[in-house]
Each structure stands twice: as C-alpha cells, then as structure tokens.
KOLZA-108584 format. One line per field, with one value per residue: residue in one letter; residue number from 1; chain; z, y, x of N, C-alpha, C in turn. Coordinates in steps of 0.2 Angstrom, whole numbers, padded with zeros to 4 digits. Layout:
BEGIN
residuo	c(A;...) $
num	c(NUM;...) $
cadena	c(A;...) $
n.Z	c(Z;...) $
n.Y	c(Y;...) $
n.X	c(X;...) $
ca.Z	c(Z;...) $
ca.Y	c(Y;...) $
ca.X	c(X;...) $
c.Z	c(Z;...) $
c.Y	c(Y;...) $
c.X	c(X;...) $
//
This chain:
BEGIN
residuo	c(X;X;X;X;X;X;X;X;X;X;X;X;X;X;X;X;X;X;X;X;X;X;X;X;X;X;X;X;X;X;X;X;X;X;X;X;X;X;X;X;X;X;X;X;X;X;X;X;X;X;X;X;X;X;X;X;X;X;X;X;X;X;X;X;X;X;X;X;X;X;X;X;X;X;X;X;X;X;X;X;X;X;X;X;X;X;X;X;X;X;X;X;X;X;X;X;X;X;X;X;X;X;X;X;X;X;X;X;X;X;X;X;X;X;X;X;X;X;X;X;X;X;X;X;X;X;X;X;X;X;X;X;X;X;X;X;X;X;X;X;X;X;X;X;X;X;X;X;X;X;X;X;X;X;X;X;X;X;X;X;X;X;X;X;X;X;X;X;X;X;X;X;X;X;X;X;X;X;X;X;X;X;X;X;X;X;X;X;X;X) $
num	c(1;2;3;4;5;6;7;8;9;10;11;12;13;14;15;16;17;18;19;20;21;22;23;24;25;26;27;28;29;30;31;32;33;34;35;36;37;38;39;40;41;42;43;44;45;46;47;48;49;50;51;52;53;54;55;56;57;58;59;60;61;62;63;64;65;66;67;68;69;70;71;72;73;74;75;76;77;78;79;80;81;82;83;84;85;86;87;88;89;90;91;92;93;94;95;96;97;98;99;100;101;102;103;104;105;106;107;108;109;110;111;112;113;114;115;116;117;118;119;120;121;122;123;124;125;126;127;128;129;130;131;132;133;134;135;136;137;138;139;140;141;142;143;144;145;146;147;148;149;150;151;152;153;154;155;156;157;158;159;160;161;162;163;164;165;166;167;168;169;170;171;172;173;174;175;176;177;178;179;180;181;182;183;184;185;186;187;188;189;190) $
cadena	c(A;A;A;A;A;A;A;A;A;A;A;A;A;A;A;A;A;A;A;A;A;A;A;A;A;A;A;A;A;A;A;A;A;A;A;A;A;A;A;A;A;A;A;A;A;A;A;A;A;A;A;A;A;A;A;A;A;A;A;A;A;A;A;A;A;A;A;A;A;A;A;A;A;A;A;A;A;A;A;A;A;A;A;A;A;A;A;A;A;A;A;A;A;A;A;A;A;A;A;A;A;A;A;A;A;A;A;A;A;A;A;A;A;A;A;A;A;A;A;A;A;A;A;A;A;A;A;A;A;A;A;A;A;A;A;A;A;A;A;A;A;A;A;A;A;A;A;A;A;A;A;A;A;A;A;A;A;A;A;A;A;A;A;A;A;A;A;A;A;A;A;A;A;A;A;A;A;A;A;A;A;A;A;A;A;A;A;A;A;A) $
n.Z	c(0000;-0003;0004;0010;-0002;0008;0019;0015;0023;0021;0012;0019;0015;0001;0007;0018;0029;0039;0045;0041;0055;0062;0079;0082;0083;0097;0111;0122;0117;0113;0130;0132;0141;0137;0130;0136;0148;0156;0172;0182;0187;0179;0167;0151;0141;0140;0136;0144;0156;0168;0184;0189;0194;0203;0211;0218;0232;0235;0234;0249;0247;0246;0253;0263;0268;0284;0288;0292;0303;0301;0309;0315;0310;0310;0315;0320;0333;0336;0343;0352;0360;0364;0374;0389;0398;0394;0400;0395;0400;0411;0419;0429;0436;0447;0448;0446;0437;0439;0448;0437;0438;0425;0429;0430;0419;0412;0413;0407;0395;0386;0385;0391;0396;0401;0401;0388;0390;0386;0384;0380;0380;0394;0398;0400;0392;0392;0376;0376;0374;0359;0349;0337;0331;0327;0312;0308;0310;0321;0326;0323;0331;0345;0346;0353;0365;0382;0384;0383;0368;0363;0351;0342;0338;0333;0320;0312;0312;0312;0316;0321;0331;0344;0358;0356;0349;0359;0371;0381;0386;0395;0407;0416;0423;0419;0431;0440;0447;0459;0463;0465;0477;0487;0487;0493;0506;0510;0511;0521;0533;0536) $
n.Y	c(-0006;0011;0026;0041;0056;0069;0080;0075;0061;0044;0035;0024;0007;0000;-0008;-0009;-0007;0003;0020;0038;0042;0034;0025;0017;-0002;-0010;-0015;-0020;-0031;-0042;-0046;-0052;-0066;-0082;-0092;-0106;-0102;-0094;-0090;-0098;-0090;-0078;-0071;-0079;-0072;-0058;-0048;-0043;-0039;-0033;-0038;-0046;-0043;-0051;-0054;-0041;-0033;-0024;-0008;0004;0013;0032;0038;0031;0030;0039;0055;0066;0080;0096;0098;0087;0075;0060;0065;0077;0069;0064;0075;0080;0067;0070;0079;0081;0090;0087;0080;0066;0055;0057;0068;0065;0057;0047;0050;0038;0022;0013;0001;-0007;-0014;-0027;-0020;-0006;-0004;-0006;0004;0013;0019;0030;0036;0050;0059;0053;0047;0037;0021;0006;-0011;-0017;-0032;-0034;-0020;-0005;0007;0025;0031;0041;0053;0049;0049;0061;0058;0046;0036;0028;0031;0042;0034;0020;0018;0018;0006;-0003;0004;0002;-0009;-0026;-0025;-0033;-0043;-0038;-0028;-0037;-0041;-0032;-0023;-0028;-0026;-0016;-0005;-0004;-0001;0009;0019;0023;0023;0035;0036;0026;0019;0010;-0006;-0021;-0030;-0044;-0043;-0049;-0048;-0035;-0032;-0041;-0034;-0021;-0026;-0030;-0018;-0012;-0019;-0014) $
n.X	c(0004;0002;0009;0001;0000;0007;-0002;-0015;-0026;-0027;-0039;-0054;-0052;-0065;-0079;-0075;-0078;-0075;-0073;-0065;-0069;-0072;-0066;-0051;-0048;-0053;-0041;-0046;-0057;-0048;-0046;-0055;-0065;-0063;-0079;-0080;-0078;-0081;-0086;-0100;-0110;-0109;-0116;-0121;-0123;-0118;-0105;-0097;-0084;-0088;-0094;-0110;-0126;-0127;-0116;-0112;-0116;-0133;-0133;-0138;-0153;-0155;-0162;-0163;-0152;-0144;-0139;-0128;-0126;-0119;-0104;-0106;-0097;-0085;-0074;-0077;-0083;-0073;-0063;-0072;-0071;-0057;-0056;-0055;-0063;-0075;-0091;-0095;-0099;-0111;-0119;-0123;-0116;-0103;-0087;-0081;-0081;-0096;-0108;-0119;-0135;-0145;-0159;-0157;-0151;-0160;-0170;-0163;-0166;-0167;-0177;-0191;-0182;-0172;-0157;-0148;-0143;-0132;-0125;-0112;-0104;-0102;-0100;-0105;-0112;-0115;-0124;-0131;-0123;-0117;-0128;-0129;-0119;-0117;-0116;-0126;-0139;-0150;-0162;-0156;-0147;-0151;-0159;-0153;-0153;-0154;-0153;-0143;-0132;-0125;-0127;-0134;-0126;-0115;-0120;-0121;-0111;-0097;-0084;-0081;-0072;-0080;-0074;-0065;-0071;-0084;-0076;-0075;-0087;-0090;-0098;-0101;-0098;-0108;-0118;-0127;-0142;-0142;-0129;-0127;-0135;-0130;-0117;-0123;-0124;-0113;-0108;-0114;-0109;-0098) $
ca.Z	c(0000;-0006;0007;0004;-0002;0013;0019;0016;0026;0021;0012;0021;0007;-0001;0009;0027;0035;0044;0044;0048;0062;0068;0083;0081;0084;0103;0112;0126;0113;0114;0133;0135;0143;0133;0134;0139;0153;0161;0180;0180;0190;0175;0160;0144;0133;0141;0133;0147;0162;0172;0189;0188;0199;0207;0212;0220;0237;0231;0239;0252;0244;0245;0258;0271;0273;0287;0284;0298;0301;0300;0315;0318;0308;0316;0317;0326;0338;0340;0342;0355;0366;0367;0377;0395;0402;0391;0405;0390;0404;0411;0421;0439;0438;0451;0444;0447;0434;0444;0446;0434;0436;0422;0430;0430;0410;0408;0413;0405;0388;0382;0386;0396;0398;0399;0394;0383;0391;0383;0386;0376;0382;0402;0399;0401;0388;0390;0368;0371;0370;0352;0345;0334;0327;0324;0302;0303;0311;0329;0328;0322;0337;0349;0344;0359;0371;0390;0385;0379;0361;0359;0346;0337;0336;0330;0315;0308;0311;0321;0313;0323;0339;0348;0365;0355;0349;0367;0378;0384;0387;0399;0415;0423;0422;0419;0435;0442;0452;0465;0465;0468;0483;0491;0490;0497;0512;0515;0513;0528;0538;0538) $
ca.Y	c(0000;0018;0030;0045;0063;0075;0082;0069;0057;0040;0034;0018;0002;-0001;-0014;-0013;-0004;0008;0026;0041;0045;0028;0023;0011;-0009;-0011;-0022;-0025;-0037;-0047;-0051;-0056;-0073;-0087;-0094;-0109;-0102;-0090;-0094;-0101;-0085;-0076;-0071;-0081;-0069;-0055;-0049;-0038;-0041;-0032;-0043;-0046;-0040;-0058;-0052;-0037;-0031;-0018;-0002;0007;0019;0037;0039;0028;0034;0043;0063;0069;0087;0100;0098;0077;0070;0057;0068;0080;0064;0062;0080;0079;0064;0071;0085;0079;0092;0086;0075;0060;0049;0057;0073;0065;0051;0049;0051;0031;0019;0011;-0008;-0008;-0019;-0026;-0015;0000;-0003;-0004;0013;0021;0019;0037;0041;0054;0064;0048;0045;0032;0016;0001;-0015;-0022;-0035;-0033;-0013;-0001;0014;0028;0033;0049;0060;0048;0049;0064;0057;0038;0033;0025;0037;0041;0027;0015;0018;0018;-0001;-0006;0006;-0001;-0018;-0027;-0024;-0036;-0047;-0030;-0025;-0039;-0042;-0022;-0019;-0031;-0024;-0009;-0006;0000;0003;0015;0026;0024;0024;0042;0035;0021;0022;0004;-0014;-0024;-0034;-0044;-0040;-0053;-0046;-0027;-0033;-0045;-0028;-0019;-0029;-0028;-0010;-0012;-0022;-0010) $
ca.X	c(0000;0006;0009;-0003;0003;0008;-0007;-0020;-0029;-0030;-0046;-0054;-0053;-0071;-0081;-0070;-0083;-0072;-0072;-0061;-0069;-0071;-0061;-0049;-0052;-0053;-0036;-0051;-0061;-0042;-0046;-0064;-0064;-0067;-0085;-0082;-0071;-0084;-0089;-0106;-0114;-0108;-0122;-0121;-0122;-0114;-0099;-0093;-0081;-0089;-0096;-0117;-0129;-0128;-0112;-0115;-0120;-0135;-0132;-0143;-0155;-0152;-0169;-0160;-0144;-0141;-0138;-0126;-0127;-0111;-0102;-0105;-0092;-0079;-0069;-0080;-0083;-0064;-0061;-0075;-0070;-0051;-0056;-0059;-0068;-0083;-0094;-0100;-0102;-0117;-0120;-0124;-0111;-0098;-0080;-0074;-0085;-0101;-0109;-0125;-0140;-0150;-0164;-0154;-0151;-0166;-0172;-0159;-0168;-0167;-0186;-0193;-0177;-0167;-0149;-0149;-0137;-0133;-0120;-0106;-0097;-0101;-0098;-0111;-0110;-0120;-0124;-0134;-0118;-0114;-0131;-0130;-0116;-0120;-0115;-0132;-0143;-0152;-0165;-0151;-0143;-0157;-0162;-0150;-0155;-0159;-0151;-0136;-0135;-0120;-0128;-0138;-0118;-0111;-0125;-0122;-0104;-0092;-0077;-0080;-0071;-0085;-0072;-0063;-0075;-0086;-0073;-0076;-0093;-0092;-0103;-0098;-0099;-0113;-0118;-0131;-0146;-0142;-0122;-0128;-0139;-0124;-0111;-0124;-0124;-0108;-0107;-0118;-0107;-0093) $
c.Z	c(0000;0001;0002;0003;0004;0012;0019;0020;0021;0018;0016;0011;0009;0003;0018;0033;0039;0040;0046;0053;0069;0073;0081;0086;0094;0108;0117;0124;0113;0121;0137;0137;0139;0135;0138;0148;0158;0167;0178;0185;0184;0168;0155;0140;0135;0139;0140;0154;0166;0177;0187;0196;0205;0214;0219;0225;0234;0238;0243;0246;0249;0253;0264;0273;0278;0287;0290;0299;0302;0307;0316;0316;0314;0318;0321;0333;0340;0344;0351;0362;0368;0371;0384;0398;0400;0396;0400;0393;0407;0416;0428;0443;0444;0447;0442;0440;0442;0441;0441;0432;0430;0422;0428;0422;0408;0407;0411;0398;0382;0383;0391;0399;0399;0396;0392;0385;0388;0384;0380;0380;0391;0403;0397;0398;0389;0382;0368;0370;0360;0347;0337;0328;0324;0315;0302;0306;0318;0333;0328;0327;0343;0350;0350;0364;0375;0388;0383;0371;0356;0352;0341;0335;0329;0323;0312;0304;0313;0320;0317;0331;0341;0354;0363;0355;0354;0373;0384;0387;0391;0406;0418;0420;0423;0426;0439;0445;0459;0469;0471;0476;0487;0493;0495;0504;0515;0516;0520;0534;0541;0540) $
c.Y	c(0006;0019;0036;0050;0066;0078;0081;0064;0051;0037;0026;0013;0001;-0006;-0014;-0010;0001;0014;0031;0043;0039;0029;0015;0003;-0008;-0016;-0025;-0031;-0044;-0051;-0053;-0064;-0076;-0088;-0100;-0108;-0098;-0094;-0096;-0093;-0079;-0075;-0073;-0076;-0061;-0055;-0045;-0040;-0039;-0036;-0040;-0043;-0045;-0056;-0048;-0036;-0024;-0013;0000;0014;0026;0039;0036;0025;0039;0051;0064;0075;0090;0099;0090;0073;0065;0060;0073;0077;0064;0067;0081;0075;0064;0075;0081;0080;0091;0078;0068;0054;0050;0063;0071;0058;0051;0049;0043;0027;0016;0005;-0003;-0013;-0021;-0020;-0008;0001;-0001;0002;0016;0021;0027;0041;0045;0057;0060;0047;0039;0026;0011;-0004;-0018;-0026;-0036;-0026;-0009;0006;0017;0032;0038;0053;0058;0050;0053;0062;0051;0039;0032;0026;0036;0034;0021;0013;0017;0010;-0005;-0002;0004;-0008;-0017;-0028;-0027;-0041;-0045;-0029;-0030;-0043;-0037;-0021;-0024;-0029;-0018;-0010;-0003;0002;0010;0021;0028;0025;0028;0042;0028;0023;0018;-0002;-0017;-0030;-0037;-0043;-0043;-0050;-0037;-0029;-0036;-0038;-0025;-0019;-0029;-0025;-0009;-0012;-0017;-0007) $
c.X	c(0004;0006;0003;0002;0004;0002;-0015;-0018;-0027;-0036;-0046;-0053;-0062;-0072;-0078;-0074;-0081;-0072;-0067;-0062;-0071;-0066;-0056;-0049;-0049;-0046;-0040;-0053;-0054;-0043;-0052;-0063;-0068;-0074;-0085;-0078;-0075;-0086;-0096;-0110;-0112;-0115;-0120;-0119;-0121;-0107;-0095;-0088;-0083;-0093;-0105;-0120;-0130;-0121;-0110;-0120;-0124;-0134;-0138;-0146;-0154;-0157;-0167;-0154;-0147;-0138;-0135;-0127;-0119;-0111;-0101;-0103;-0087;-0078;-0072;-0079;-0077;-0062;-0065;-0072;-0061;-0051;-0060;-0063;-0074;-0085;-0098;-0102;-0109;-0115;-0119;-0121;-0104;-0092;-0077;-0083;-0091;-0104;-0115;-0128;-0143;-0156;-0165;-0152;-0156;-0171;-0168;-0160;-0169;-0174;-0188;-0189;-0172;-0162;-0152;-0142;-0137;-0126;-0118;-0103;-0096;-0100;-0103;-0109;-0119;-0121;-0128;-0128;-0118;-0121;-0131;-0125;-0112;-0121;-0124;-0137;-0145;-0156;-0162;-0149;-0145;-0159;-0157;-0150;-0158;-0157;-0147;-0138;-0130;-0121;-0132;-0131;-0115;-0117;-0124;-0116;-0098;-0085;-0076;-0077;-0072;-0080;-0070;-0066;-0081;-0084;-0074;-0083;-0094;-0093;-0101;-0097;-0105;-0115;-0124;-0134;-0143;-0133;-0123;-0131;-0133;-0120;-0116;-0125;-0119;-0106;-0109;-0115;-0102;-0095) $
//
C-alpha cells in the first residue's frame, strides 16, 4: 500500500466498514474470557467483564442513609472525646465507673429525659452523647438502648471497635441483680 501525499488522510478500502472518524479496533475485545471459561454466576451472553448483579451487594438507597449534620463527623466525635472536660459519661455520675443492674439498664432507655445506656461485652455505655453522630442514624442507634446490644452490634458492624469510639462514654460494668444486693450488704457491715 502507497503512502498518501503530505497532507492527506488515508481513504478507508471499499467494503472494510471503517471510517475516519471511527475509533480504532478495541485491544479489550483481545481479553474477553473465553465462553467456555466463564464462572457459572456469569451471563451467557454477556460480553462484558464487568461482575453481575448476582455479584454485587446492592447499595442502600439514598432515603435511608443517614444525613449527619455540619459539626458530627468522626472527626467532630474524635475532636469531642479528646477534650476531657466534656462529661459523656453522664452529668450525675460519680468520677470512678459504677456496678450496673440489668434493672438499672433498663431505665436508661433514652425516654422521658433519659440517657440512653446500653452494654457491650459486660460494659455499660451511655450513647446519648454519640447519637448525633452515629453513620447510621439516631433510631439505628437507639435499637440497643436499656439492654445489651452485643448481638444487634455484632449483625451491623463487628469490625468496629466499639471501646474505641465509646470509651469516653463508659458508666460501669454490667452486674447482676443478685451481686448489687450482696455488695450492698456488705457496705452495711462496715
């Protein structure tokens, strides 16, 4: 094949289909997987690499995310629990951690002016200081308030370390009824 003159294009050859303003042939088409080679969760007749919807965890719609507002990013929350003089344990709490009954979880439900407590692991967090600024919104985080919310956690998130981000927020130790009654009899005795 000639070269053309200086200044001229190329004509295509009759019949080749291609144009000048085609794109040239694709090197992707080179690595499409064989057919007999595709996975079985794969579309037959799909040419595309891309994973199927079978694949794919579908995303949360847009209506039930969580919206934080300016101020209650992590980083707010970090910013927040480095600052000691901030009280996130509770206003009427003594300075040392405290036992805590089931009974006494259970009042602390958030309602009727209520802090909002909850247990992990034997550890008693009070979460109304975090609510505002809970990923997955106030009611989300509520769904454990006034009981242990160890097996609500570990279905959501388990990857998260809850001490870390609560820590500034622990009120005591989770304790039986029958233990708190016992101490207070010895308290007695002294």
């Amino acid at each position: 094949m000639l070269a053309p003159p200086p200044g001229r294009l190329p004509r295509p050859r009759p019949g080749s289909g291609a144009s000048l303003l085609s794109p040239p042939p694709s090197t992707a088409s080179t690595l499409r997987v064989p057919p007999g080679m595709r996975p079985a969760t794969t579309n037959s007749n799909s040419n595309s690499l891309s994973p199927n919807s079978v694949t794919l965890k579908p995303a949360k719609k847009a209506s039930q995310r969580a919206v934080l507002e300016p101020g209650f990013s992590p980083l707010d929350w970090a910013a927040l629990t480095s600052n000691p003089n901030h009280k996130l344990r509770g206003a009427n709490l003594p300075g040392t951690l405290i036992k805590v009954t089931p009974s006494m979880l259970k009042a602390q439900n958030g309602r009727k002016g209520t802090d909002a407590w909850t247990s992990y692991q034997g550890k008693v967090y009070n979460i109304s200081p975090y609510l505002p600024f809970h990923p997955g919104g106030k009611g989300e985080l509520l769904r454990g308030a006034g009981k242990d919310s160890g097996k609500l956690f570990l279905e959501i998130h388990p990857w998260v370390n809850w001490d870390a981000i609560l820590g500034e927020c622990l009120v005591g130790i989770l304790v039986s009824e029958n233990e708190a009654v016992e101490e207070n009899r010895l308290d007695a005795m002294d």
